[in-house]
PASEBA-1860 file (N, C-alpha, C; in nm, 3 decimals):
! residues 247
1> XXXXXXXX> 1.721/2.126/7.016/1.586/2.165/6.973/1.509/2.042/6.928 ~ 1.390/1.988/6.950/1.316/1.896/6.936/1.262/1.917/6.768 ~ 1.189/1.869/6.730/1.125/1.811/6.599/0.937/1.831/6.613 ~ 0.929/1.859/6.512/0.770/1.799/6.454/0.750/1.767/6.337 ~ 0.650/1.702/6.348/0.638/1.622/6.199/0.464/1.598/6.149 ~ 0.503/1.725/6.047/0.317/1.685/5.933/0.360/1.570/5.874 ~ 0.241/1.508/5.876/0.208/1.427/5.794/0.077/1.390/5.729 ~ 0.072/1.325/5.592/-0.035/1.305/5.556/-0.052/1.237/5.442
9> XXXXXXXX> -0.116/1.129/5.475/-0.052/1.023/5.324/-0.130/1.045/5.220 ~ -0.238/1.157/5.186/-0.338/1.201/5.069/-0.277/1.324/5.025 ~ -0.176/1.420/5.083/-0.165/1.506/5.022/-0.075/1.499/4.915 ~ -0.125/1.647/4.848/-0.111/1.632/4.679/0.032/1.602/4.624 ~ 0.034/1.530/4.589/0.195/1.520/4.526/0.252/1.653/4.516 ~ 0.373/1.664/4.561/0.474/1.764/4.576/0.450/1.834/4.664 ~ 0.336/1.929/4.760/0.267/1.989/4.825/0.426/1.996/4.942 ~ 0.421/1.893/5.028/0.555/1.914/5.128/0.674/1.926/5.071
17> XXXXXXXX> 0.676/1.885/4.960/0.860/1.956/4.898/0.821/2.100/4.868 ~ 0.704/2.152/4.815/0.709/2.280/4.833/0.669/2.364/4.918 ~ 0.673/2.290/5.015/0.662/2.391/5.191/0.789/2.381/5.216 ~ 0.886/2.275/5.163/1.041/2.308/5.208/1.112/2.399/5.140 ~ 1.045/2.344/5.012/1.146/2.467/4.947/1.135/2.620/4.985 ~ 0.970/2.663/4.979/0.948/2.766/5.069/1.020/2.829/5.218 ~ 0.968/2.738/5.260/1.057/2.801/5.419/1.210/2.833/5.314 ~ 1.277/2.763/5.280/1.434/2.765/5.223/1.435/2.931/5.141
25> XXXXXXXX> 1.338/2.942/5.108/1.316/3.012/5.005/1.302/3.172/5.080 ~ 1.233/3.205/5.250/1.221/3.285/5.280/1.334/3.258/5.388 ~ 1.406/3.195/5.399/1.477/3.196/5.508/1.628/3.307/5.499 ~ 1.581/3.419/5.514/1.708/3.535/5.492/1.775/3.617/5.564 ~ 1.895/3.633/5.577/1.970/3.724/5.670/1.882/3.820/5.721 ~ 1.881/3.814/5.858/1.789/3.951/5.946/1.651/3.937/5.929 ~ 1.573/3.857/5.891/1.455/3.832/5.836/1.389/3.748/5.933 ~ 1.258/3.667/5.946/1.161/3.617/6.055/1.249/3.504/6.067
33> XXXXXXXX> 1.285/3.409/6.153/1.310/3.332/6.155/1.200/3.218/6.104 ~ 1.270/3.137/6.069/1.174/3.005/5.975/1.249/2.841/6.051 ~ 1.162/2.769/6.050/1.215/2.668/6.122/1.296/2.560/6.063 ~ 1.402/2.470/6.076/1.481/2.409/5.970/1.420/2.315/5.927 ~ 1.433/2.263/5.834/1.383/2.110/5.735/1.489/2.000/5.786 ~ 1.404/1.934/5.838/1.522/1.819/5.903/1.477/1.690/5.778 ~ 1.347/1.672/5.725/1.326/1.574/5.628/1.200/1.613/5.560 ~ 1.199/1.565/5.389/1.038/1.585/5.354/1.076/1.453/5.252
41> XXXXXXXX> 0.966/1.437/5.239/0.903/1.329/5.104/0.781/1.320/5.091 ~ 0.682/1.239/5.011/0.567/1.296/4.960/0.502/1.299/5.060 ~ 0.522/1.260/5.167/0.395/1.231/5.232/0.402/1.298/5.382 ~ 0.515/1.337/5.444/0.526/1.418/5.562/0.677/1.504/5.521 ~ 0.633/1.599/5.623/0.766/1.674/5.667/0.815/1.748/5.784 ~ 0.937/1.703/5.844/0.968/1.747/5.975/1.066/1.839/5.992 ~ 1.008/1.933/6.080/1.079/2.024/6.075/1.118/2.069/6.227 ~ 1.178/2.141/6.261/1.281/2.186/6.412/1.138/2.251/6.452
49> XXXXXXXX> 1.089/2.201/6.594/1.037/2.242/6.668/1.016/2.397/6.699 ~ 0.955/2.456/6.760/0.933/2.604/6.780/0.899/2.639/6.927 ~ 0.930/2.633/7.019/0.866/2.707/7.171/0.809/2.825/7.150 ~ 0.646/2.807/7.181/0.592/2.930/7.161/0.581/3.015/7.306 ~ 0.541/3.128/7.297/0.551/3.236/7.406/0.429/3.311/7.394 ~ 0.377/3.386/7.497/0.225/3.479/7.443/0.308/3.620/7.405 ~ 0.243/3.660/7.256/0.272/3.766/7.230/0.308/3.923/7.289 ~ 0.435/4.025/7.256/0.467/4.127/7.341/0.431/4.210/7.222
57> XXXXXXXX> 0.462/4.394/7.236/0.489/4.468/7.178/0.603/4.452/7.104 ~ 0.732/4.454/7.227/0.813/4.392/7.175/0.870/4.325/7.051 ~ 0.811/4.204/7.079/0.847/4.102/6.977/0.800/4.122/6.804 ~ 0.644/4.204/6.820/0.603/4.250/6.693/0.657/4.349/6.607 ~ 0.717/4.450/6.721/0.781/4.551/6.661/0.923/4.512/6.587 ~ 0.947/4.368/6.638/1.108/4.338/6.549/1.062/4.269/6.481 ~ 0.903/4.205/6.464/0.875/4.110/6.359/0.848/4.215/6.237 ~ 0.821/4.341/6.242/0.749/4.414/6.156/0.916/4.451/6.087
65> XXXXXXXX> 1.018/4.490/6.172/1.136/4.541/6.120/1.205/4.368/6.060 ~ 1.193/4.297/6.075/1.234/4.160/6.041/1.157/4.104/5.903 ~ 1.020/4.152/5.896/0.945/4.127/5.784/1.002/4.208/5.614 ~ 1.023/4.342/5.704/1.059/4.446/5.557/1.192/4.415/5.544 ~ 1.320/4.370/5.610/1.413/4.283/5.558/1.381/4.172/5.448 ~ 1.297/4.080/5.461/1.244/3.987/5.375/1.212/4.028/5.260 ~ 1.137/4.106/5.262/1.055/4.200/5.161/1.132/4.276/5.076 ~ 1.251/4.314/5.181/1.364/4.373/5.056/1.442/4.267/4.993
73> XXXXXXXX> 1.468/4.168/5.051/1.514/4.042/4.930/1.473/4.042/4.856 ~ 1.545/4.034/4.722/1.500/3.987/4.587/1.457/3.904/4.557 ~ 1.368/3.838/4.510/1.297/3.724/4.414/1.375/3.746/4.297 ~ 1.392/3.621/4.211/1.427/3.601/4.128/1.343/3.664/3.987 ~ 1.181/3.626/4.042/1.113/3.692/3.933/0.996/3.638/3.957 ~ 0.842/3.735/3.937/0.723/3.683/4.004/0.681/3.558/4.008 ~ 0.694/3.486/4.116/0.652/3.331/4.130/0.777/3.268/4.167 ~ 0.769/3.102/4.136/0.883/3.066/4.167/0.948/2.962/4.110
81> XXXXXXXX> 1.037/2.902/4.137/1.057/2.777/4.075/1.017/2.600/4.106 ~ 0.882/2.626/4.168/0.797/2.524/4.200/0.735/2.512/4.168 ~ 0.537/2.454/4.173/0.422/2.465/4.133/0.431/2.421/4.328 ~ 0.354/2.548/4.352/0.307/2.584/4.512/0.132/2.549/4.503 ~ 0.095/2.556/4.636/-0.008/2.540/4.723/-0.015/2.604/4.803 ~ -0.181/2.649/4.846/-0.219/2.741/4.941/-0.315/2.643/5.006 ~ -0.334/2.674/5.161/-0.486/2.630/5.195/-0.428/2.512/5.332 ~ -0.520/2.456/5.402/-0.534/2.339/5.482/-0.477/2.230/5.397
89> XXXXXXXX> -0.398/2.107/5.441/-0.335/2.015/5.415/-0.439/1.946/5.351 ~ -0.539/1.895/5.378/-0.665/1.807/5.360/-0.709/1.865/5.176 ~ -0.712/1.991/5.148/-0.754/2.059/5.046/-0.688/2.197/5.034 ~ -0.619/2.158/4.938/-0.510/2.230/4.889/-0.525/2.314/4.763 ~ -0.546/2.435/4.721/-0.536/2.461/4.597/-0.372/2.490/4.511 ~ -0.381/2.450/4.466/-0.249/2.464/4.355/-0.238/2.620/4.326 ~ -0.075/2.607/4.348/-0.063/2.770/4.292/0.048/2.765/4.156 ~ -0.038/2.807/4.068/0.040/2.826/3.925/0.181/2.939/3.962
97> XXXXXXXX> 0.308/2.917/3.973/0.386/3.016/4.017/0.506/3.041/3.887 ~ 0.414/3.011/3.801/0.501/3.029/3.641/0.583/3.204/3.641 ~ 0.700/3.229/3.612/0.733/3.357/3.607/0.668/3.433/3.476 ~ 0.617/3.568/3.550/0.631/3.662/3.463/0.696/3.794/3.477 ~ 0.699/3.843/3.353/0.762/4.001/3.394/0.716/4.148/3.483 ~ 0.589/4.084/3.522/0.554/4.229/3.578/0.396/4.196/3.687 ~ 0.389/4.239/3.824/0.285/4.202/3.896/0.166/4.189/3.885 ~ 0.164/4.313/3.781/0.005/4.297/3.755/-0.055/4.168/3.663
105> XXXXXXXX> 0.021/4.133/3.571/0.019/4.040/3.481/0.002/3.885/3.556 ~ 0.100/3.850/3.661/0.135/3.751/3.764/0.007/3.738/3.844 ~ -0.030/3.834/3.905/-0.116/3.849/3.995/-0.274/3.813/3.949 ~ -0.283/3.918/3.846/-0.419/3.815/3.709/-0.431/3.729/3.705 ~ -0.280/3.636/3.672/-0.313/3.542/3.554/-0.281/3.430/3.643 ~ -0.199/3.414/3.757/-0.149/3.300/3.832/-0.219/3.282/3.955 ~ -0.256/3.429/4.001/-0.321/3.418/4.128/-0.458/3.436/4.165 ~ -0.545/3.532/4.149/-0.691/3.611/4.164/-0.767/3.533/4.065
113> XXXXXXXX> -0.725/3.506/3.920/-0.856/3.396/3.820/-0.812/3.293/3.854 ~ -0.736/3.221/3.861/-0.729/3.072/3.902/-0.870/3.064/4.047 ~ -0.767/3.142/4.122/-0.916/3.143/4.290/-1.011/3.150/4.239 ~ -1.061/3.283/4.150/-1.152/3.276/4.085/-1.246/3.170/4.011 ~ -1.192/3.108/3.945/-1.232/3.001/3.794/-1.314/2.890/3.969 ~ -1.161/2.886/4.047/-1.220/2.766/4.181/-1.368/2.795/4.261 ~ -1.355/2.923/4.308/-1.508/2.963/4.368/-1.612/2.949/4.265 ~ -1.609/3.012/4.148/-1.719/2.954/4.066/-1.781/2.805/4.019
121> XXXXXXXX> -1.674/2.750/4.021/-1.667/2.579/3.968/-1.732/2.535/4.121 ~ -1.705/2.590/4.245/-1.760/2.504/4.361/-1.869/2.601/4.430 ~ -1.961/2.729/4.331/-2.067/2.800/4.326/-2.079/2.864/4.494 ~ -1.914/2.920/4.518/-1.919/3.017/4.663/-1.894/3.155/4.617 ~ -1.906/3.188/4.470/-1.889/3.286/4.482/-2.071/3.408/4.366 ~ -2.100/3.488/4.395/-2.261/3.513/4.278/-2.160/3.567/4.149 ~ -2.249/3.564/4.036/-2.210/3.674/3.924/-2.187/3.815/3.992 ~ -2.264/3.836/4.031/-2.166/4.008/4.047/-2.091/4.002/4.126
129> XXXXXXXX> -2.025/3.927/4.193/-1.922/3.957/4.267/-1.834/3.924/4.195 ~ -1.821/3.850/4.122/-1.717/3.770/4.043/-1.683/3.917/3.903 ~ -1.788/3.944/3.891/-1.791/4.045/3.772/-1.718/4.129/3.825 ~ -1.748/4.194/3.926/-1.707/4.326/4.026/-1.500/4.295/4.039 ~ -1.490/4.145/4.104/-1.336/4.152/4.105/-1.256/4.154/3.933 ~ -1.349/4.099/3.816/-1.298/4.088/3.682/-1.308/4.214/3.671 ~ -1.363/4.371/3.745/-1.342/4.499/3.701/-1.212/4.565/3.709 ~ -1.187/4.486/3.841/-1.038/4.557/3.947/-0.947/4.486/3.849
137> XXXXXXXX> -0.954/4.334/3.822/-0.810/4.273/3.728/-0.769/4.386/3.611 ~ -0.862/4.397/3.540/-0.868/4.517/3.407/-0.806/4.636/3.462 ~ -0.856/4.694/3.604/-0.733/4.817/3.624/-0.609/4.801/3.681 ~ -0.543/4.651/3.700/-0.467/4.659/3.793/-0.306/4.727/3.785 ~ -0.262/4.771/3.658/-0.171/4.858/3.644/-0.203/4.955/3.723 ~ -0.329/5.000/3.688/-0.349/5.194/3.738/-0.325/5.186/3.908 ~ -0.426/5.083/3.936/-0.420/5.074/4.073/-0.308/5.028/4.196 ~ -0.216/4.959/4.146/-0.100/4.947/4.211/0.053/4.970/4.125
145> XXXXXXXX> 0.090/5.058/4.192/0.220/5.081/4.137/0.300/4.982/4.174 ~ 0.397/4.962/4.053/0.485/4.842/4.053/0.605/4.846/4.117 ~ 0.646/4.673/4.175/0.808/4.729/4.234/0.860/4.614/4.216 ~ 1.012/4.604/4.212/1.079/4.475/4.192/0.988/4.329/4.274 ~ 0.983/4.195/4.190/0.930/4.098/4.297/1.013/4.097/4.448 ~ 0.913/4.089/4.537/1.001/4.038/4.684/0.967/3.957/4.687 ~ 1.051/3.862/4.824/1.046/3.741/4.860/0.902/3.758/4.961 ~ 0.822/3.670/4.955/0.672/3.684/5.032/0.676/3.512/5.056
153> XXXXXXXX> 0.580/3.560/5.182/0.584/3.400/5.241/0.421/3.339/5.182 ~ 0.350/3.437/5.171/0.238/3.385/5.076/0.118/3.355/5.133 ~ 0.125/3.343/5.256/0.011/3.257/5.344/-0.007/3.330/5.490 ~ 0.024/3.449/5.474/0.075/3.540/5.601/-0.079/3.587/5.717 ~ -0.114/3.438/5.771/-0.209/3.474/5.829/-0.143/3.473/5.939 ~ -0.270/3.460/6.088/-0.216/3.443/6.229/-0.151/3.352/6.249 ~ -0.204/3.209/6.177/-0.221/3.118/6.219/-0.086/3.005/6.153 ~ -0.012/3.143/6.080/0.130/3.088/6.026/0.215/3.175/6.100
161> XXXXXXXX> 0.217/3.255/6.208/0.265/3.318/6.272/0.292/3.277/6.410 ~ 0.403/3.266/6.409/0.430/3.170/6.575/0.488/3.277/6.648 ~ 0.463/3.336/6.777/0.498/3.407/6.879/0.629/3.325/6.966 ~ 0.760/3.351/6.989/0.838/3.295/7.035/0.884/3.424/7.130 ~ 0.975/3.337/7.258/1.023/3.491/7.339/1.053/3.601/7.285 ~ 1.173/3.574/7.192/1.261/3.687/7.122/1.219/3.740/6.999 ~ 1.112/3.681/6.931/1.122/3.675/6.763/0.956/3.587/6.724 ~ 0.915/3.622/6.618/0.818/3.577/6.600/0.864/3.465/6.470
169> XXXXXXXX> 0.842/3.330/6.429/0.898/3.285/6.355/0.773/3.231/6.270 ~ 0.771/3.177/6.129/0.685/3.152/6.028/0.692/3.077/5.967 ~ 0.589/2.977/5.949/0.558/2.847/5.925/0.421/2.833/5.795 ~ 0.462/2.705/5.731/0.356/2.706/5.613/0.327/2.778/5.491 ~ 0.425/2.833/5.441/0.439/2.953/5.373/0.398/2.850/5.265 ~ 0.336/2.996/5.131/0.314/2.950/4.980/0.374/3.028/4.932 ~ 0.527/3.002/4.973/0.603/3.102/4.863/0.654/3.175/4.725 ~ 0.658/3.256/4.762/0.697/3.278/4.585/0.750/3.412/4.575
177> XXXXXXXX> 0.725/3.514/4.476/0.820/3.639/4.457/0.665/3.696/4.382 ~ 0.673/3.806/4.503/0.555/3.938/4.462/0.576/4.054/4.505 ~ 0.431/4.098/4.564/0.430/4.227/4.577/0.441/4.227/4.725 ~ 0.518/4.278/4.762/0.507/4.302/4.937/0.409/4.322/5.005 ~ 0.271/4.415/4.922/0.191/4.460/5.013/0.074/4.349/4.995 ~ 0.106/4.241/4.959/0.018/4.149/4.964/0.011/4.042/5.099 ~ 0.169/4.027/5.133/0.172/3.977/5.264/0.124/4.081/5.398 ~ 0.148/4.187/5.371/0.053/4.308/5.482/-0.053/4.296/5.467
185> XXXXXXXX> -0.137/4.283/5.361/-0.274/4.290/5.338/-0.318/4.144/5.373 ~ -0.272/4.025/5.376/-0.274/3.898/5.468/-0.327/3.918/5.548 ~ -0.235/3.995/5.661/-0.207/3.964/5.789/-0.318/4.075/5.888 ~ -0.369/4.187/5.750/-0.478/4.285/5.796/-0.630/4.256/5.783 ~ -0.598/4.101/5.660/-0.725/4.039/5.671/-0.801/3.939/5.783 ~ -0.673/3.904/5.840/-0.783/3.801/5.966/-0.686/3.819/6.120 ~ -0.591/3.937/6.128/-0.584/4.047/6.253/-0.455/3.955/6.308 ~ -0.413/4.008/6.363/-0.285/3.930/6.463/-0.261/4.048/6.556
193> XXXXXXXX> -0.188/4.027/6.684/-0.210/4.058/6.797/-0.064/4.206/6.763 ~ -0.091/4.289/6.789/0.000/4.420/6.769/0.042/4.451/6.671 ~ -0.084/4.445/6.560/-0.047/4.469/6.430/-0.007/4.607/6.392 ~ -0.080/4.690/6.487/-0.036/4.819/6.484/0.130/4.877/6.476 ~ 0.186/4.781/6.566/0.326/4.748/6.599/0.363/4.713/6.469 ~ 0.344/4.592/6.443/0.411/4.531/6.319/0.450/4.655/6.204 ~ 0.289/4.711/6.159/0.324/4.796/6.054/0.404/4.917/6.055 ~ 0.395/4.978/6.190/0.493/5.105/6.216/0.567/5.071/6.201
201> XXXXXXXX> 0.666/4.969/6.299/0.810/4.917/6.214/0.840/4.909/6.119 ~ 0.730/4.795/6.056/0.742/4.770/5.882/0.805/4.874/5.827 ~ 0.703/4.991/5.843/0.691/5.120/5.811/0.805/5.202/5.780 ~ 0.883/5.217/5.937/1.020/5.264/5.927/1.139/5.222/5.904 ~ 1.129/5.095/5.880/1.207/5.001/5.800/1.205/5.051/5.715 ~ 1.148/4.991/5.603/1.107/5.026/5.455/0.957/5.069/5.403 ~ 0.974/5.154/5.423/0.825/5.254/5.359/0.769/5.209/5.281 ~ 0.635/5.189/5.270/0.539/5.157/5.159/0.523/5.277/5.037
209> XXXXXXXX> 0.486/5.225/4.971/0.457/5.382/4.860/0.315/5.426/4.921 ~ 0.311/5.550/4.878/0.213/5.657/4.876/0.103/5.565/4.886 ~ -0.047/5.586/4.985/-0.161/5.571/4.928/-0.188/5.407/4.952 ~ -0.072/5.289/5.003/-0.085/5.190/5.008/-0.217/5.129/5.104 ~ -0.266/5.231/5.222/-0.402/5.165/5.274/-0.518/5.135/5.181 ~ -0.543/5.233/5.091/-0.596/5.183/4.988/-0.599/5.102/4.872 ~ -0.506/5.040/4.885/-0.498/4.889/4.803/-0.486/4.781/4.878 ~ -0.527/4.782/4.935/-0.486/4.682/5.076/-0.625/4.567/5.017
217> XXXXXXXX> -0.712/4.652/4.971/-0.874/4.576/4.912/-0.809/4.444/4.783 ~ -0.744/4.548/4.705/-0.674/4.496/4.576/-0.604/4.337/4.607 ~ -0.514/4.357/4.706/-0.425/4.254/4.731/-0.534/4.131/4.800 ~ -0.642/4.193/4.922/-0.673/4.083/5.001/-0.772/4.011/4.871 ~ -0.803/4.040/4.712/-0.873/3.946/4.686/-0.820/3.793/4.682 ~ -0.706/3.760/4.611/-0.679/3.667/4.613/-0.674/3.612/4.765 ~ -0.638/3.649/4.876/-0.709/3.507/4.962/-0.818/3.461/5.000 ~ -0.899/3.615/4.959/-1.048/3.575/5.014/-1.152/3.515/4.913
225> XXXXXXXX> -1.067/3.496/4.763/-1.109/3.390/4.637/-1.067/3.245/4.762 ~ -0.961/3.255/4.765/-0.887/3.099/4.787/-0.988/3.025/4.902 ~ -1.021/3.144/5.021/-1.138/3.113/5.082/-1.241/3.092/5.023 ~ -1.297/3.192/4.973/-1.439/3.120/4.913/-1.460/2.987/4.851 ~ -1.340/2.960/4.777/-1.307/2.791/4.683/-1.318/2.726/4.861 ~ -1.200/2.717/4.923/-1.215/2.623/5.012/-1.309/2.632/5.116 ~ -1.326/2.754/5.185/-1.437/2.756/5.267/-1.574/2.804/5.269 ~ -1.672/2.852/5.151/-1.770/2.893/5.154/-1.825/3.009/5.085
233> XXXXXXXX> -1.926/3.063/5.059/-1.974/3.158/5.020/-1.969/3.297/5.041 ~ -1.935/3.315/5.189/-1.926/3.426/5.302/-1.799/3.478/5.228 ~ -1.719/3.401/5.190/-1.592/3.492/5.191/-1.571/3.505/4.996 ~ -1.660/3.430/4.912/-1.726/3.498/4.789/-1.793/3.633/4.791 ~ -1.871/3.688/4.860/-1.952/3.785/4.902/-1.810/3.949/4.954 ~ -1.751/3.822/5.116/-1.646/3.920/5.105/-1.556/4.013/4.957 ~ -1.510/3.914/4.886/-1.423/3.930/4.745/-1.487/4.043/4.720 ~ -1.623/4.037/4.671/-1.697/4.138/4.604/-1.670/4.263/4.665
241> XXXXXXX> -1.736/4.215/4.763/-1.717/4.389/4.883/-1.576/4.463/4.848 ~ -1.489/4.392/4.853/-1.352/4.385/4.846/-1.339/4.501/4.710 ~ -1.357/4.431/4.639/-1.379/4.510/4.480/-1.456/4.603/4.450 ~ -1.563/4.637/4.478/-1.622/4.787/4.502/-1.547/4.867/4.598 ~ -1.461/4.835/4.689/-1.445/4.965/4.754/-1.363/5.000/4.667 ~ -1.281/4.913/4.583/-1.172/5.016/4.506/-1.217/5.050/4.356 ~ -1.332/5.026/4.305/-1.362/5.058/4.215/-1.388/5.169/4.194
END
């Protein structure tokens, strides 16, 4: 199997030891395949090559049954034992992944105001939208029922999603230990090819609780904060929207 290698001599200190530790971190019996760490240090990291393939039914439907394997791994406890990063290599936001005891608390305080505090400080996000998601933090017990942390890859867009013949494998993760339906709500925010697939499997794998399409709003704020900090206003505006529907 051949090699590739990020590199980048500005990124943030630690940033590629904690994309290794990550991949290490989701890499689990019966679970997506993740590609090996052949080397990291501050400044690049190489990892085992990937042959990509154009996406099947197939392949999604064992990525969706391969995902809720993951998801049933245990985390140690919300977050992790790193200080993680989300985002493009170039601009990175830091992810506070300090443990706490319980999601809603984690999810407040490490994930959604941090994005938060960032879109305001770089003015992509208005007062009422910002107000509107500080409504949803205040209910977030009521609104999502709690479950042991899972292992989540953190960053579960398309574009960390590699299509291979047999298996879909996953790259770039901001790992840590959450809520499962936050990596679904990822991957429902910017679409991937037989998602329909994915989730039925998911599905009959391991069942979501009751009522989970409707929190799906809850979970996608935090990336579409992390967007608004790094990419713009549009996806400040999104957040908001985001937060009235479940209000």
């Amino acid at each position: 199997m051949g090699a590739w290698t990020k590199r980048r001599a500005d990124a943030p200190l630690g940033a590629f030891v904690a994309e290794a530790a990550g991949l290490d971190f989701i890499r689990v019996e019966g679970g997506p395949p993740v590609p090996r760490v052949r080397d990291v240090s501050a400044t690049a990291l190489r990892l085992d090559a990937v042959e990509t393939a154009e996406p099947t039914r197939a392949v999604a439907e064992d990525f969706g049954r391969r995902l809720a394997v993951l998801h049933a791994t245990p985390a140690p406890a919300f977050g992790a034992p790193w200080t993680g990063f989300i985002g493009p290599t170039g601009d990175l936001l830091p992810m506070d992944n300090a443990p706490d005891p319980g999601w809603p608390e984690h999810y407040r305080r490490r994930r959604v105001e941090p994005a938060l505090r960032a879109a305001r400080e770089r003015g992509t996000i208005g007062p009422q939208d910002a107000a509107d998601v500080e409504r949803v933090l205040e209910r977030l017990e009521e609104l999502v029922p709690e479950e042991d942390p899972a292992r989540l890859h953190g960053d579960l867009w398309s574009g960390n999603v590699l299509w291979a013949v047999d298996a879909v494998w996953l790259i770039d993760p901001a790992a840590h230990g959450g809520h499962r339906e936050t990596d679904l709500a990822m991957l429902q925010l910017f679409g991937l090819p037989f998602l329909d697939a994915v989730l039925s499997s998911y599905q009959e794998t391991r069942p979501l609780a009751q009522g989970w399409r409707e929190r799906v709003a809850v979970h996608q704020l935090w990336p579409l904060l992390v967007h608004a900090a790094l990419f713009g206003s549009l996806y400040g505006g999104r957040a908001g929207a985001a937060a009235r529907s479940v209000l």
